[in-house]
Structure formats: structure tokens, C-alpha cells
Short mmCIF file of the C-alpha atoms (twelve columns), coordinates in Angstrom:
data_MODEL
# 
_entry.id   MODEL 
# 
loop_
_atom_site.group_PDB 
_atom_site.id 
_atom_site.type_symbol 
_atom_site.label_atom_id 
_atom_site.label_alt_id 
_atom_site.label_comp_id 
_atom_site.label_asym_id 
_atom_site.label_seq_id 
_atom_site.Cartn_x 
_atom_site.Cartn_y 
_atom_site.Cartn_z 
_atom_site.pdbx_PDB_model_num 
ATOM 1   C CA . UNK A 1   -9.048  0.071   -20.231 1 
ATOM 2   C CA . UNK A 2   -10.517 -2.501  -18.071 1 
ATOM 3   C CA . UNK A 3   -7.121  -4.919  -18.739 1 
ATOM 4   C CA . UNK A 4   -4.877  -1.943  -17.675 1 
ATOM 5   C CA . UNK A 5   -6.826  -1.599  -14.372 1 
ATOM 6   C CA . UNK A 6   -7.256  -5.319  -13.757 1 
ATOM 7   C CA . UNK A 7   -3.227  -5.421  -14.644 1 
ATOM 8   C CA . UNK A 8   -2.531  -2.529  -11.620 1 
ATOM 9   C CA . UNK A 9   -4.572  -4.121  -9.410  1 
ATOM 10  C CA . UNK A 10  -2.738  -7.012  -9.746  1 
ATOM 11  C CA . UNK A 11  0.618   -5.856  -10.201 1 
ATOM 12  C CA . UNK A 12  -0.381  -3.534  -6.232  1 
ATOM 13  C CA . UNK A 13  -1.802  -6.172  -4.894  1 
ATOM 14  C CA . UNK A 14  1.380   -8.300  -5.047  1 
ATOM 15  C CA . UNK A 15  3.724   -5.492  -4.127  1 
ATOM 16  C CA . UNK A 16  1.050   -4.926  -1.020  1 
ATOM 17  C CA . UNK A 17  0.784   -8.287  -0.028  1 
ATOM 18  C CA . UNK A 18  4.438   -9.191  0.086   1 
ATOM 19  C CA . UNK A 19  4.769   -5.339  2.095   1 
ATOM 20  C CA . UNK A 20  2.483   -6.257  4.495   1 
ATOM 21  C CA . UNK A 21  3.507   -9.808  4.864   1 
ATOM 22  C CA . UNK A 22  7.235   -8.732  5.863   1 
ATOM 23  C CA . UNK A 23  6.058   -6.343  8.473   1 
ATOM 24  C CA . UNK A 24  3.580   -8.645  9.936   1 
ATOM 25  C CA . UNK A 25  6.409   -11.333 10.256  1 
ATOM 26  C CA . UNK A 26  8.414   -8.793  11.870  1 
ATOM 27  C CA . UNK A 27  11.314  -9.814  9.577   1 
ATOM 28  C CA . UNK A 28  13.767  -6.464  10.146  1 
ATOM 29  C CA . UNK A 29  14.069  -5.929  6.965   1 
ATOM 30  C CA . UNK A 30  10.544  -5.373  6.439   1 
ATOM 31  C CA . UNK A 31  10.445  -2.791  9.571   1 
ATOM 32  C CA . UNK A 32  13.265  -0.828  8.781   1 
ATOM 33  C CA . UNK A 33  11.273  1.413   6.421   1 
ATOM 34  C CA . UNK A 34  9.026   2.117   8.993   1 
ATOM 35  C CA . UNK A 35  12.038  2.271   11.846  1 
ATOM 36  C CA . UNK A 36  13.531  4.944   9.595   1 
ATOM 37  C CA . UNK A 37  10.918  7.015   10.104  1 
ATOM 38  C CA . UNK A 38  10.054  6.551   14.073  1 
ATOM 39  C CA . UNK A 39  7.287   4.315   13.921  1 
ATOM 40  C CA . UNK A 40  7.159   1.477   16.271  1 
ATOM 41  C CA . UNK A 41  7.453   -2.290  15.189  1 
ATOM 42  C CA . UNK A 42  3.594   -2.333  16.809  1 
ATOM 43  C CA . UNK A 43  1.924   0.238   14.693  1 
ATOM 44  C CA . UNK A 44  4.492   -1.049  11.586  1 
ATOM 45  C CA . UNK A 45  2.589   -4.753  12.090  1 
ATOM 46  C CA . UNK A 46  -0.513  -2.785  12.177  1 
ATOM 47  C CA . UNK A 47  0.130   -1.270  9.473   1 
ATOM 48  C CA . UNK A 48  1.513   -4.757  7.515   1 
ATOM 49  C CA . UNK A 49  -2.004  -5.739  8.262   1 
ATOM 50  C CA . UNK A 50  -3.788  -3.287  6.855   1 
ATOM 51  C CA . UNK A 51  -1.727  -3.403  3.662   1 
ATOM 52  C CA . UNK A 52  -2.498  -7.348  3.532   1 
ATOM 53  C CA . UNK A 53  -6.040  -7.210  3.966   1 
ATOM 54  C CA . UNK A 54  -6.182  -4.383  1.359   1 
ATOM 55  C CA . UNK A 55  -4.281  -6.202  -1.122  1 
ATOM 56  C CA . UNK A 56  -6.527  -9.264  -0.586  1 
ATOM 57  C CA . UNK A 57  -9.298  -6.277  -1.240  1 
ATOM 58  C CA . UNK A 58  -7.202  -5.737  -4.471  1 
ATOM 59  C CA . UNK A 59  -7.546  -9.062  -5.431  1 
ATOM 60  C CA . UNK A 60  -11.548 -9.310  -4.988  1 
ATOM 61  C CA . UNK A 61  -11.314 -6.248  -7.307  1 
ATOM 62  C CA . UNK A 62  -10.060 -8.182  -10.122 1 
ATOM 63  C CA . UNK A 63  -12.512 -10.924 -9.908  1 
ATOM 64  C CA . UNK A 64  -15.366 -8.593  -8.863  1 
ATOM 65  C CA . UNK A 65  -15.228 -4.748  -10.065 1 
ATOM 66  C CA . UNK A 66  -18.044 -3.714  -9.450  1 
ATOM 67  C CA . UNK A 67  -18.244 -4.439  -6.022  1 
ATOM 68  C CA . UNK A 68  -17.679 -1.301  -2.835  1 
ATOM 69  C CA . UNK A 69  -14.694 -3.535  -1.276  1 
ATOM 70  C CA . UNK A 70  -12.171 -3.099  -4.225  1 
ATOM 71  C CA . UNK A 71  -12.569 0.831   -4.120  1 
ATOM 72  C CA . UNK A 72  -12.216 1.139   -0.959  1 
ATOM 73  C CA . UNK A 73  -8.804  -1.408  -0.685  1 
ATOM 74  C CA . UNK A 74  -7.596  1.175   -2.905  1 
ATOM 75  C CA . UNK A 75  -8.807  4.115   -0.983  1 
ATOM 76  C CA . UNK A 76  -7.170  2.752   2.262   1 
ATOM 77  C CA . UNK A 77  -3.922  2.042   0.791   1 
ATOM 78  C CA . UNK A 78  -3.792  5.233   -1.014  1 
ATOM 79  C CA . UNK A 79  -4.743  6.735   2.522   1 
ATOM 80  C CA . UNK A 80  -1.797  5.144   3.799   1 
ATOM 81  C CA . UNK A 81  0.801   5.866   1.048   1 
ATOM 82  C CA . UNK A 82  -0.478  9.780   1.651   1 
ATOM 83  C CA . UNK A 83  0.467   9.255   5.416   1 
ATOM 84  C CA . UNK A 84  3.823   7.523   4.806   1 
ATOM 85  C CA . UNK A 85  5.297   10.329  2.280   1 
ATOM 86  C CA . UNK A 86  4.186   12.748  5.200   1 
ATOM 87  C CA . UNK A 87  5.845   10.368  7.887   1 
ATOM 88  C CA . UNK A 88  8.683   10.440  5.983   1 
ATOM 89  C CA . UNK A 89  8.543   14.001  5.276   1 
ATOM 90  C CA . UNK A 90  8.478   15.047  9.153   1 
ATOM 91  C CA . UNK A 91  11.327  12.564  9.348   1 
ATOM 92  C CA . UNK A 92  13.472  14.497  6.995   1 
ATOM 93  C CA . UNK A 93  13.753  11.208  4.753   1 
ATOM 94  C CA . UNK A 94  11.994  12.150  1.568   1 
ATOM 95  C CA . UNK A 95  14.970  10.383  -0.497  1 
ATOM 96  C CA . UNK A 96  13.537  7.149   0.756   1 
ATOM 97  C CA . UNK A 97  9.887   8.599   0.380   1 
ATOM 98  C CA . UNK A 98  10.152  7.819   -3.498  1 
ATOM 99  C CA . UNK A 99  8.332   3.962   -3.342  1 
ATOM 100 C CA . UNK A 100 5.539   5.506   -1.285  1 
ATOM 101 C CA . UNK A 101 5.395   8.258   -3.891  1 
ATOM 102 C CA . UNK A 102 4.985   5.846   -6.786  1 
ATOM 103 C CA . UNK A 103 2.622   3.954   -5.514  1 
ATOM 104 C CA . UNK A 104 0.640   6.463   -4.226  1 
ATOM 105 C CA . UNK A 105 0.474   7.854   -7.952  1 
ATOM 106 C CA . UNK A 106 -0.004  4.606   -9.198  1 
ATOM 107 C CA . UNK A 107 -3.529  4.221   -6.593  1 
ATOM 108 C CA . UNK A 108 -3.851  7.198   -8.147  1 
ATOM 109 C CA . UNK A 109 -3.937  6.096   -11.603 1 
ATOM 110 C CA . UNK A 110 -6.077  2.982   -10.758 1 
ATOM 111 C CA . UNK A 111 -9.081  5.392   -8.879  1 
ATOM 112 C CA . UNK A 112 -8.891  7.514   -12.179 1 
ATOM 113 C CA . UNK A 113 -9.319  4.356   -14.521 1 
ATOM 114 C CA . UNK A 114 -12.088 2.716   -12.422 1 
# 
């Protein structure tokens, strides 16, 4: 069980890091997304941050699991999937909720393995 976990972790923490790394660049592809939904490039590099730094968290999480930091990386990012399906819910975009879904379910799955 402990590979499957250490595989998620890894496989989120890429998919995080690269996220967060195109919104903090302010790259416009990265900010659609969040431009689709009425958040402002300010708070979408805000949030690029906090999905880099928790990825990073993601990473310590491999190396050291029994450690606070890696539980809660994947409590903020599953805090912030949980507020971007309901950003894009108010929107009236849930057709381009569904990555935010999936990874939501797949912090999910990770905080029910650990």
C-alpha cells in the first residue's frame, strides 16, 4: 500500500508543481482556467503558489511519511480543489470542473491510504 501512496504522491506532486508553476509565470495559458471562472491573475499567482509549495510538501511526503508537512500539503490542496469545483460551479462551468474533480478524488484517495 505504501508504493501506491508514495506513487500518488508523486504522480500529484508533478501535476501540482507544473499547475502552479504556469500560473506563477503568468503564462496565459496557465491563467485561463482560473480567468474562466472570474478570478484575477493576482489571486490565480497566489494560488500557483500555494499549489507549488504544496507539491514541494508532496514531495517531502515521499521521502518522509511520517512527518505533519506531507498531510497537510495534501490537506491544502485538497482544500483548494474543493474551492475550485465550487468556483467553477458558481461560474456555471462545471464541464471544465472535471480536472479539479479528479484530483480532488484522487487527494482523496491518498488521505484514505495514509
Amino acid at each position: 500500500m505504501q508504493l501506491a501512496h508514495d506513487i500518488l504522491l508523486g504522480l500529484l506532486a508533478v501535476v501540482f508543481l507544473v499547475s502552479g508553476a504556469m500560473k506563477l509565470s503568468g503564462n496565459p495559458k496557465g491563467l485561463q482556467g482560473t480567468r474562466d471562472v472570474n478570478i484575477g491573475d493576482r489571486i490565480a499567482r497566489l494560488i500557483g503558489l500555494v499549489e507549488a509549495v504544496a507539491a514541494i510538501g508532496l514531495i517531502y511526503a515521499i521521502r518522509y511519511p511520517d512527518e505533519l508537512i506531507g498531510w497537510l500539503a495534501i490537506l491544502v490542496l485538497w482544500i483548494a480543489m474543493g474551492i475550485a469545483v465550487y468556483a467553477h460551479s458558481k461560474a456555471n462551468k462545471m464541464k471544465t470542473s472535471a480536472p479539479a474533480i479528479v484530483l480532488l478524488f484522487l487527494l482523496s484517495v491518498v488521505l484514505v491510504i495514509n
